[in-house]
C-alpha positions in Angstrom: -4.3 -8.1 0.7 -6.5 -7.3 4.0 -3.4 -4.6 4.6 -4.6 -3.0 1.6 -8.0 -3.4 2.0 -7.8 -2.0 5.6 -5.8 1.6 4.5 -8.2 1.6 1.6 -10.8 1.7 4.4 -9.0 4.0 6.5 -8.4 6.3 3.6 -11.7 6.6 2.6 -13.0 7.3 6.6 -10.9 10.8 6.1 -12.1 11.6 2.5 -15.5 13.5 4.0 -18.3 13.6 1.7 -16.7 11.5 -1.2 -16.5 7.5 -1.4 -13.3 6.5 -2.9 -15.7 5.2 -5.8 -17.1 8.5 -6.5 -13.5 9.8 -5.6 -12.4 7.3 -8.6 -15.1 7.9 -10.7 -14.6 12.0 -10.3 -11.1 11.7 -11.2 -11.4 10.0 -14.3 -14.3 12.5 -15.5 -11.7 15.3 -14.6 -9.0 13.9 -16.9 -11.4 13.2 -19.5 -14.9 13.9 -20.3 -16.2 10.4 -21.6 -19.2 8.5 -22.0 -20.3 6.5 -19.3 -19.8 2.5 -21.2 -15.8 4.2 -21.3 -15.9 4.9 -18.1 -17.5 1.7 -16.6 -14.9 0.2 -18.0 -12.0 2.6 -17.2 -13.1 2.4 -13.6 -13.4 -1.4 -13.6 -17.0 -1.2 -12.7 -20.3 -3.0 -13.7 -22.6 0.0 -15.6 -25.4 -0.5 -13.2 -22.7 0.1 -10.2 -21.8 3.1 -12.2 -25.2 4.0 -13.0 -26.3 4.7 -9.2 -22.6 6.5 -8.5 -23.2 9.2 -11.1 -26.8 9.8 -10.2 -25.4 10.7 -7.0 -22.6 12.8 -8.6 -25.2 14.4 -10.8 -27.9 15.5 -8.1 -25.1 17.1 -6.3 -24.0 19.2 -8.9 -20.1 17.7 -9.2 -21.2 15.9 -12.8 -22.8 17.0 -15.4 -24.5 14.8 -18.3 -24.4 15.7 -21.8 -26.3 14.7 -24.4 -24.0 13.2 -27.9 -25.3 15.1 -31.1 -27.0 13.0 -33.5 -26.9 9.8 -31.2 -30.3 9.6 -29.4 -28.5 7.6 -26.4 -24.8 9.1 -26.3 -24.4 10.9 -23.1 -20.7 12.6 -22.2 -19.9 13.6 -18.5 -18.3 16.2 -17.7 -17.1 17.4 -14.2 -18.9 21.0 -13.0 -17.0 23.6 -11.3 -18.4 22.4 -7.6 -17.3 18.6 -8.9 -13.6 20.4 -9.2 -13.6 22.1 -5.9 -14.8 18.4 -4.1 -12.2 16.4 -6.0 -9.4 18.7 -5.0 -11.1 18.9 -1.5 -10.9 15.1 -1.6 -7.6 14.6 -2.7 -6.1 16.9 -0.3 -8.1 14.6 2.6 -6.4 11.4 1.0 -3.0 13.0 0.8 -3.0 13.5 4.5 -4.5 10.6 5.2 -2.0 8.2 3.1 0.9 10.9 5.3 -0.6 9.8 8.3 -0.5 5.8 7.6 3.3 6.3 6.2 3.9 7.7 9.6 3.3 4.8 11.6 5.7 2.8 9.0 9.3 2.5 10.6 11.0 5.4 9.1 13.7 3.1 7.8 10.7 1.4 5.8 9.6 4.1 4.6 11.2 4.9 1.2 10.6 1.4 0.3 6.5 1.8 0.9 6.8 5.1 -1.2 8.8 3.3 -4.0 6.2 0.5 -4.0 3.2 2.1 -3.8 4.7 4.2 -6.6 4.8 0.8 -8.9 1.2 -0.2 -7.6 0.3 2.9 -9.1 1.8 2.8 -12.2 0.8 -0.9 -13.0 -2.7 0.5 -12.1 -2.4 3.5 -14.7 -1.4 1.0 -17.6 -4.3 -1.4 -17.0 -6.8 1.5 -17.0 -4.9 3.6 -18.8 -7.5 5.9 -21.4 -7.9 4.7 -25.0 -8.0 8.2 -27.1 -11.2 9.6 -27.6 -12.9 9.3 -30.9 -14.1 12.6 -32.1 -17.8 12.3 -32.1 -20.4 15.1 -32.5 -20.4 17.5 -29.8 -22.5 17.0 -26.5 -25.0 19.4 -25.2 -26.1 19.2 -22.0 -28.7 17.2 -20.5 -31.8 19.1 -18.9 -31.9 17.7 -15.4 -35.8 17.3 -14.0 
């Protein structure tokens, strides 16, 4: 477990301006513009812990809120063109950066890291794996102050 936590760590020292919360929490808005309850849970996280992560998001231009039609409290995010450019940005960063850790691994041990990290992601698709959307009334956006 501390291996993990420690090239968690390491991977997020190489991913620049993003946290690999916001990194997480970018990610899913990219796949699928959702309210924020759906995506507290979908990212595993308390709502007030999401809360402060999108405010950041927000007031640098990489999210976008949007009000829900006809439900006084419904907001939709949605990721902004500069939210895009960042998460690709990011990914790239982790890319190398998970490259760079598999090349300390003894090449012989290497496929078997790939092939396992492979299942560790898959296993982490299916527990957090979208519900389909409801179709709701359509979101406008939110008038930041």
């Amino acid at each position: 477990m501390l291996g993990v936590a420690l090239a968690a760590r390491a991977l997020e020292r190489q991913l620049g301006e993003l946290t690999l919360a916001q990194l997480r929490i970018l990610s899913l808005v990219d796949a699928d513009p959702v309210r924020a309850g759906t995506l507290a849970e979908r990212a595993a996280m308390s709502r007030p812990t999401l809360s402060g992560l999108i405010d950041g998001l927000v007031n640098r231009g990489w999210v976008e809120r949007h009000l829900v039609s006809g439900d006084r409290r419904g907001v939709t995010l949605r990721i902004t063109p500069a939210g895009s450019v960042a998460l690709a940005r990011a990914l790239d960063e982790a890319g190398q950066a998970l490259a760079a850790l598999l090349a300390e691994v003894p090449a012989s041990r290497r496929p078997g890291v790939v092939d396992a990290l492979g299942h560790l992601k898959q296993a982490a698709h299916d527990r957090f794996r979208p519900q389909p959307a409801s179709a709701g009334a359509p979101a406008t956006p939110v008038e930041q102050a």
